[in-house]
C-alpha positions in Angstrom: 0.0 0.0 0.0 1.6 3.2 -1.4 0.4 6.8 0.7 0.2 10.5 -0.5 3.7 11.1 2.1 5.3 7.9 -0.1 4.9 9.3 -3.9 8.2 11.4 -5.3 7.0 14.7 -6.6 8.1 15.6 -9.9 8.0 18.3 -12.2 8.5 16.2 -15.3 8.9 13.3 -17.1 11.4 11.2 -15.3 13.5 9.1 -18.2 16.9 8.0 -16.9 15.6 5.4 -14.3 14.1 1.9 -15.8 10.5 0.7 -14.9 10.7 -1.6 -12.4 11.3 -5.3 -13.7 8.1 -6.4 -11.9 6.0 -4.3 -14.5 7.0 -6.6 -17.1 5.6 -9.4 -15.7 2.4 -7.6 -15.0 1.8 -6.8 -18.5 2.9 -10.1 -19.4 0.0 -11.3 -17.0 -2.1 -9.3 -18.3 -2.1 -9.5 -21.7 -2.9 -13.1 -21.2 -5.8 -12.5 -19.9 -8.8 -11.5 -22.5 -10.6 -9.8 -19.9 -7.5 -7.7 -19.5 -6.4 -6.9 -23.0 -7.1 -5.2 -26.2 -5.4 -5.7 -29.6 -4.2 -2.8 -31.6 -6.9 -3.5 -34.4 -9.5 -4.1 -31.8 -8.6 -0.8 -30.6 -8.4 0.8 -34.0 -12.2 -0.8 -34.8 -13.5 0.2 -31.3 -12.5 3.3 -30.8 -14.6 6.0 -33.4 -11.5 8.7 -32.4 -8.7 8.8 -30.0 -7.7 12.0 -28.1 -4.5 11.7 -25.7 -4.2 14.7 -23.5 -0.1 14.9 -23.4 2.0 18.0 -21.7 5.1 17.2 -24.6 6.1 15.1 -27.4 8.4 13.4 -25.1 5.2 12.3 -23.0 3.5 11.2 -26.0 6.5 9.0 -27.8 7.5 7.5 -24.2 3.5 6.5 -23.6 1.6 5.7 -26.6 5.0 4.8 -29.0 2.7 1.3 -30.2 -1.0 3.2 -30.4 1.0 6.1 -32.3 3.0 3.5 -34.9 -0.5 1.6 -35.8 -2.3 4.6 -36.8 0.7 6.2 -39.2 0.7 9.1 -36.7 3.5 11.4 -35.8 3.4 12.8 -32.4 2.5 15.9 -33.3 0.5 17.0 -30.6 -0.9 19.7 -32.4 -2.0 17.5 -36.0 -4.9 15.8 -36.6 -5.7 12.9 -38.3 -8.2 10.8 -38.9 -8.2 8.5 -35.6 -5.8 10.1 -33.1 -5.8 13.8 -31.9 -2.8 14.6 -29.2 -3.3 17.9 -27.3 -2.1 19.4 -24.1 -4.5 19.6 -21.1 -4.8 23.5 -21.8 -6.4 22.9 -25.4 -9.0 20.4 -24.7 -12.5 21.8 -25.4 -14.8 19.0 -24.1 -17.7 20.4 -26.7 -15.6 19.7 -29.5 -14.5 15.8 -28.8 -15.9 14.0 -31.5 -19.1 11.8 -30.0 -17.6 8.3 -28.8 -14.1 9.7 -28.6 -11.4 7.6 -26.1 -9.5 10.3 -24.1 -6.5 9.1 -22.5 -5.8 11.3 -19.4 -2.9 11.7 -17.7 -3.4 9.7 -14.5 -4.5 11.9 -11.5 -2.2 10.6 -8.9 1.1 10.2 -11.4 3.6 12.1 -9.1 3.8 14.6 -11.6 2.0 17.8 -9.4 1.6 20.2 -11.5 0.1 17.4 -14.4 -2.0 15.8 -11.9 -4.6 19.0 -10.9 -4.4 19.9 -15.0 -5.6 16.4 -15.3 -8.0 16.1 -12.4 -9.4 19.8 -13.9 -10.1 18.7 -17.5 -11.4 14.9 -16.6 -14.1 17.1 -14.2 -15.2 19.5 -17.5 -15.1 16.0 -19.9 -17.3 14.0 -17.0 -19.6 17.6 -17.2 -19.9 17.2 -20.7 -20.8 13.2 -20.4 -23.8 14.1 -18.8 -25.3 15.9 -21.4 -24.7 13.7 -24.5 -26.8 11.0 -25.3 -25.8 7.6 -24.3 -24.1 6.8 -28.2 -22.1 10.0 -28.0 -20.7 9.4 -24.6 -16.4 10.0 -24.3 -14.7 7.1 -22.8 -12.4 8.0 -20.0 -9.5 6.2 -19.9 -6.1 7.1 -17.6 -2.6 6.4 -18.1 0.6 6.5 -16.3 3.9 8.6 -16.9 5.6 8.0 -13.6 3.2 6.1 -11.9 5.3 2.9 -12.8 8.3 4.4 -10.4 6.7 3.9 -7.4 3.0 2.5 -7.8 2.6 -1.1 -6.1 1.6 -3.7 -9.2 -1.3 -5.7 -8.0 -1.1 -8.9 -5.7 -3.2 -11.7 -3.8 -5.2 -12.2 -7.0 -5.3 -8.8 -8.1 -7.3 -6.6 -5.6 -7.6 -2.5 -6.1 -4.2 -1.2 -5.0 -5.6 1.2 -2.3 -3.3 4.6 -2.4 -4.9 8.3 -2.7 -8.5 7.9 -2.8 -8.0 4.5 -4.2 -7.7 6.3 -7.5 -4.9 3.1 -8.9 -7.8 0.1 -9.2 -7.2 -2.5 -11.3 -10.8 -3.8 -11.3 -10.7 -0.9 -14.0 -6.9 -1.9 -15.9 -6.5 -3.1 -19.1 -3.4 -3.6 -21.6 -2.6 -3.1 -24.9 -1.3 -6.2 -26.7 -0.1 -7.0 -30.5 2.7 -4.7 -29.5 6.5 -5.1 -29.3 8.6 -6.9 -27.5 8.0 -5.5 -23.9 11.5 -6.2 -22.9 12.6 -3.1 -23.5 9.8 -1.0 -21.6 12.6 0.0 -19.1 14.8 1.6 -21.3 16.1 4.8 -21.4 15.1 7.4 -23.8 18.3 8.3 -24.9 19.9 10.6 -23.0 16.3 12.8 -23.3 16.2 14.5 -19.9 12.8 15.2 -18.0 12.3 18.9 -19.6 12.6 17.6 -22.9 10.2 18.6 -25.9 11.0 16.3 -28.3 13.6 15.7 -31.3 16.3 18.4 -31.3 14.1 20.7 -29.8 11.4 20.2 -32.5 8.7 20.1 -30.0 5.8 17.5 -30.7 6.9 16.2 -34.4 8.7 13.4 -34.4 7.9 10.0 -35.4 7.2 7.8 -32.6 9.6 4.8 -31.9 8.2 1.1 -31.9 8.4 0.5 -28.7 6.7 2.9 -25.2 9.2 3.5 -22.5 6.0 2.9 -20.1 4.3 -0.1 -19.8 1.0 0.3 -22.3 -1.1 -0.4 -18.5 -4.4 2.2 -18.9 -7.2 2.6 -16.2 -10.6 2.9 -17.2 -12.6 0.1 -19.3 -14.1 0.9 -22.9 -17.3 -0.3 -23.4 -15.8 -3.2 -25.7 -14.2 -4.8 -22.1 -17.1 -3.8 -20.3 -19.0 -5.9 -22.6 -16.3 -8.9 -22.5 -16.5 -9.5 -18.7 -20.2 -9.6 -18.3 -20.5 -11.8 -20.8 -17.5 -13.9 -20.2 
């Protein structure tokens, strides 16, 4: 059990330490699981439109590198293309999400202060706007982690919530993206890229993604396609 007093605070992404070995049996776990797991073409037929709500490039590449690489998309969080939008928490107009759309929110208890009350802000407007679509234009709400995987406990004993800040990190809501690469390399470095880093020799948010996410591709928050699964499974 992790506490508020336990979490490093950060100001940015943290890429010179590895993920913690554990991780990579976690995901391994995981994407054995069907309950657990969602292909990259299930995600691509699933999903009308994908918005990820990322502060830099460098956020982007090290979290969504596979999702990224199956669309064609560069991490240009300021392009649009046909399935994935990538925006910073500041831009996000909740009106304008396209009806269906899968946001992927920075998670609210990441470490990362200053991230975690932009995030906690815009997931409030986009639950606001829920409310008043109708039930097929609803946004799917789905968190990820940047440095959660630092410090977060993975879960144990069969997989109960992990109970840490409000109980905010449950993994009765977790799911994995699978189809992707090798996972061995999750831990990695970034290349020398230190935490205030914006992307490719200082392009900011245009460079093509790499293959592989630095972060284990671990999201919280079921689409309706899993929600679906495990009733009926």
């Amino acid at each position: 059990m992790r506490h508020d007093a336990e979490r490093p605070q950060t100001t940015g992404l943290i890429t010179d330490a590895p993920v913690p070995e554990h991780w990579i049996q976690v995901l391994a776990t995981m994407r054995a699981n069907p309950f657990t797991r969602l292909g990259l073409a299930e995600v691509q037929a699933e999903a009308p439109h994908i918005l990820i709500v990322s502060p830099t490039a460098e956020v982007a590449r090290t979290c969504f590198a596979e999702l990224l690489g199956s669309a064609g998309s560069d991490t240009d969080t300021r392009a649009t293309d046909d399935f994935i939008t990538a925006m910073s928490a500041k831009e996000v107009v909740p009106a304008d999400a396209p009806a269906g759309t899968w946001i992927f929110l920075p998670h609210r208890q990441d470490g990362w202060t200053e991230l975690e009350t932009a995030s906690a802000r815009v997931r409030a407007a986009l639950v606001k706007e829920n409310t008043a679509r109708e039930q097929r234009e609803k946004l799917t709400l789905i968190e990820y982690g940047i440095n959660l995987w630092l410090w977060a406990e993975p879960p144990y004993g069969g997989g109960d919530p992990v109970c840490h800040a409000g109980e905010l990190i449950s993994w009765e809501s977790a799911w994995t993206l699978s189809g992707a690469s090798d996972t061995g390399s999750a831990g990695a470095g970034s290349g020398g890229t230190g935490p205030n880093s914006t992307g490719t020799a200082g392009t900011g948010l245009s460079a093509r993604a790499p293959e592989v996410s630095l972060r284990p591709p671990i999201y919280f928050g079921l689409p309706a396609v899993l929600r679906e699964r495990r009733r009926d499974g």
